[in-house]
Residue frames as a rotation matrix with the C-alpha (Angstrom) as fourth column:
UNK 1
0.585 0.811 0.000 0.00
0.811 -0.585 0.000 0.00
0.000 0.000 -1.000 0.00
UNK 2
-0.335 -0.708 0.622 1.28
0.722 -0.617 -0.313 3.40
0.605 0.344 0.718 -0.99
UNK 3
-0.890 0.211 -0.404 0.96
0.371 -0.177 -0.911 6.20
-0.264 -0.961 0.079 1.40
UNK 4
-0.885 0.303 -0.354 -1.45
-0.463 -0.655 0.598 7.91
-0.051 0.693 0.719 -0.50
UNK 5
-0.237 0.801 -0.550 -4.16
0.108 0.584 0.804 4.85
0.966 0.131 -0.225 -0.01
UNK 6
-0.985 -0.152 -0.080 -4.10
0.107 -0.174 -0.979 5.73
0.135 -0.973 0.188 3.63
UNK 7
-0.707 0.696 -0.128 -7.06
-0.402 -0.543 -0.737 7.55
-0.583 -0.470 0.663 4.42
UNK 8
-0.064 0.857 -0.511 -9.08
-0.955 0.097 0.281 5.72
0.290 0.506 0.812 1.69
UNK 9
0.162 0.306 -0.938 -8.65
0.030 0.949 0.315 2.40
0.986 -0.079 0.144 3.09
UNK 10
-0.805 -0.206 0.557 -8.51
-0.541 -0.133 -0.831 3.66
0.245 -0.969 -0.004 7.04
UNK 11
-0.406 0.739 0.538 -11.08
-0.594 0.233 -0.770 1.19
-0.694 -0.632 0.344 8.69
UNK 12
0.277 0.470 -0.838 -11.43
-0.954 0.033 -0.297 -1.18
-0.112 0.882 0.457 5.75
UNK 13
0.936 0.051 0.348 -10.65
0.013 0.984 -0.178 -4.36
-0.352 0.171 0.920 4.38
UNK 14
0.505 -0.576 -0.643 -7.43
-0.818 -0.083 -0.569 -5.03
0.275 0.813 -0.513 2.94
UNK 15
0.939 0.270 -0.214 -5.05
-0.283 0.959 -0.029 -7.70
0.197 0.088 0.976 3.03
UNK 16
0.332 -0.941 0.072 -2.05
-0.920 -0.340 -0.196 -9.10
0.208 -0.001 -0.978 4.23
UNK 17
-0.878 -0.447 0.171 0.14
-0.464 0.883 -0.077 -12.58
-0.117 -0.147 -0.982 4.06
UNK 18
-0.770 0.373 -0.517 -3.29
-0.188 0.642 0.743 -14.06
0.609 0.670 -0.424 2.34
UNK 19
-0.379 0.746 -0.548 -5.47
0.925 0.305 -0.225 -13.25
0.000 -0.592 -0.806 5.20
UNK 20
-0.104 0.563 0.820 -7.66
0.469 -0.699 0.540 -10.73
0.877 0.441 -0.192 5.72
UNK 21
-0.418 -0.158 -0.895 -7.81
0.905 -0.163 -0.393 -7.29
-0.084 -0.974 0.211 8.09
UNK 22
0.600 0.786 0.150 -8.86
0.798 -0.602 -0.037 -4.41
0.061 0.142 -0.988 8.93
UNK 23
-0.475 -0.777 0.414 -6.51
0.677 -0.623 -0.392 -1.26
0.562 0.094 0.821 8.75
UNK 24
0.538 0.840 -0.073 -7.01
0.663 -0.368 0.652 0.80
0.521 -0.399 -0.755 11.60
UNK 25
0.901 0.068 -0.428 -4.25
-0.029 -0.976 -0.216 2.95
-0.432 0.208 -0.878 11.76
UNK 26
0.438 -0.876 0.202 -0.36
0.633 0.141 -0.761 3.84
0.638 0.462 0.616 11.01
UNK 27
0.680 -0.512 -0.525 2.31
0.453 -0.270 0.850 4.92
-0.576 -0.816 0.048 12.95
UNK 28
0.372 -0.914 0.160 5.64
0.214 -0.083 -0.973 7.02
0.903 0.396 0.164 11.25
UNK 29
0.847 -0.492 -0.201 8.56
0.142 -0.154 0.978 7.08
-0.512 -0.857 -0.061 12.41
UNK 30
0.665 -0.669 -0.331 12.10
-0.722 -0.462 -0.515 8.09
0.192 0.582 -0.791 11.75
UNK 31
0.805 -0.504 -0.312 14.49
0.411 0.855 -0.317 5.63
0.427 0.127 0.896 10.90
UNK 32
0.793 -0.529 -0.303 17.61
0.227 -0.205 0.952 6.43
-0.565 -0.824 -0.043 13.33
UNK 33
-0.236 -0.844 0.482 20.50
0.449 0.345 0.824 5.70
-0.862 0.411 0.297 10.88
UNK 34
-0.541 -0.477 0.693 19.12
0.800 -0.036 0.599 6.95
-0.261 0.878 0.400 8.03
UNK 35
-0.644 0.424 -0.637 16.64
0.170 -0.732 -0.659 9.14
-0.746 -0.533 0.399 9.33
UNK 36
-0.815 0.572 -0.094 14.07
-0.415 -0.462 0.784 8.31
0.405 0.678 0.613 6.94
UNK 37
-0.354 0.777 0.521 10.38
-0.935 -0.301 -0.186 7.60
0.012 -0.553 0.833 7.54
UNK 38
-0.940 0.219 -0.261 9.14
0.187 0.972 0.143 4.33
0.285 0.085 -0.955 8.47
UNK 39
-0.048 0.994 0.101 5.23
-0.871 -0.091 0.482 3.67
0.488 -0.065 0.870 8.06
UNK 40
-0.995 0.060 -0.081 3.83
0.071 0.988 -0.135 0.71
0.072 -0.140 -0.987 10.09
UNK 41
-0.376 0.916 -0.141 0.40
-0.416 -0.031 0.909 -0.44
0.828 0.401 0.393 9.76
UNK 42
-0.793 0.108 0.599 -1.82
-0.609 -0.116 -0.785 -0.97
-0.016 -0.987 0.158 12.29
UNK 43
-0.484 0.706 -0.517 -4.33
-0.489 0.272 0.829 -4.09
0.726 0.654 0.214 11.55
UNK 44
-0.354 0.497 0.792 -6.83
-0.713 0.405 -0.573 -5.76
-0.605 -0.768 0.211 12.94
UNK 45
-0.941 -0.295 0.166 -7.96
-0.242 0.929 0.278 -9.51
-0.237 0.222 -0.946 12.36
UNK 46
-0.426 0.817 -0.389 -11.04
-0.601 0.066 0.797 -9.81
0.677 0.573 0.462 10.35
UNK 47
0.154 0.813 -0.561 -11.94
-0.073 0.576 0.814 -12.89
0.985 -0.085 0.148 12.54
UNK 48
-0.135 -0.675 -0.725 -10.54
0.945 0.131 -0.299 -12.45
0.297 -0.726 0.621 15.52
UNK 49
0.626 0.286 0.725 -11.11
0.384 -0.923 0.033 -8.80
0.678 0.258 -0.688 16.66
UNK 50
0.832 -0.541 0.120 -9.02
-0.552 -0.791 0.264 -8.76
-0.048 -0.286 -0.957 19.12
UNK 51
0.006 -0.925 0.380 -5.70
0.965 0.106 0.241 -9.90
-0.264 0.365 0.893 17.18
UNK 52
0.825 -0.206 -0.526 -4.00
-0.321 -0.937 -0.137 -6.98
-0.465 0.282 -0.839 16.72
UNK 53
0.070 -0.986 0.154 -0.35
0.709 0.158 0.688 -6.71
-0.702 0.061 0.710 14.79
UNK 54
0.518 -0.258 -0.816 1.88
-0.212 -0.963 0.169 -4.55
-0.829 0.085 -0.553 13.37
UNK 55
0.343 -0.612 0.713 3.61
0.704 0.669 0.236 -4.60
-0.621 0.421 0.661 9.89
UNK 56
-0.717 -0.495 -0.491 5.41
0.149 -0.796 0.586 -2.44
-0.681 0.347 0.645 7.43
UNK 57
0.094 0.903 -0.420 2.80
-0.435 -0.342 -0.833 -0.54
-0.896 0.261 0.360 5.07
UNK 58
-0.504 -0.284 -0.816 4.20
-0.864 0.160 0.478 -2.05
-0.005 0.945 -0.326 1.88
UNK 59
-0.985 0.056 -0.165 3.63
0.021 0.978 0.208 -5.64
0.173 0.202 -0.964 2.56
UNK 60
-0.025 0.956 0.294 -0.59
0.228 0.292 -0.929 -4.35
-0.973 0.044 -0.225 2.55
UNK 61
-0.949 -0.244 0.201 -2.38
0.306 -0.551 0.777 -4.45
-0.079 0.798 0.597 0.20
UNK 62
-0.745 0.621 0.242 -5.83
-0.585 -0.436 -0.684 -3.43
-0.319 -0.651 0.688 -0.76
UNK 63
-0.649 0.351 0.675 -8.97
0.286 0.935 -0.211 -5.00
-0.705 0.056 -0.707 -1.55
């Protein structure tokens, strides 16, 4: 997911490692060392509600 898909897929479906979640939010940070930005996604488990986990925003995608 690009950052740009943010806000249209905030609280949605989308997908990740062949399962399915909700995107409820992102986090940035700054990478120490290089001191760029690091997005992390913020998902919830479609079946499960309360599984949370964190992952880098690239590896969503949407639905």
């Amino acid at each position: 997911m690009k950052r740009e898909d943010i806000t249209k897929n905030l609280n949605r479906k989308v997908k990740y490692d062949n399962a399915v979640y909700i995107l409820r939010g992102v986090m940035i940070s700054q990478d120490e060392s290089t001191r760029a930005l690091v997005y992390t996604a913020h998902l919830q488990d479609y079946k499960a509600p309360q599984s949370y986990l964190n992952c880098d925003l690239w590896r969503v995608d949407t639905i």
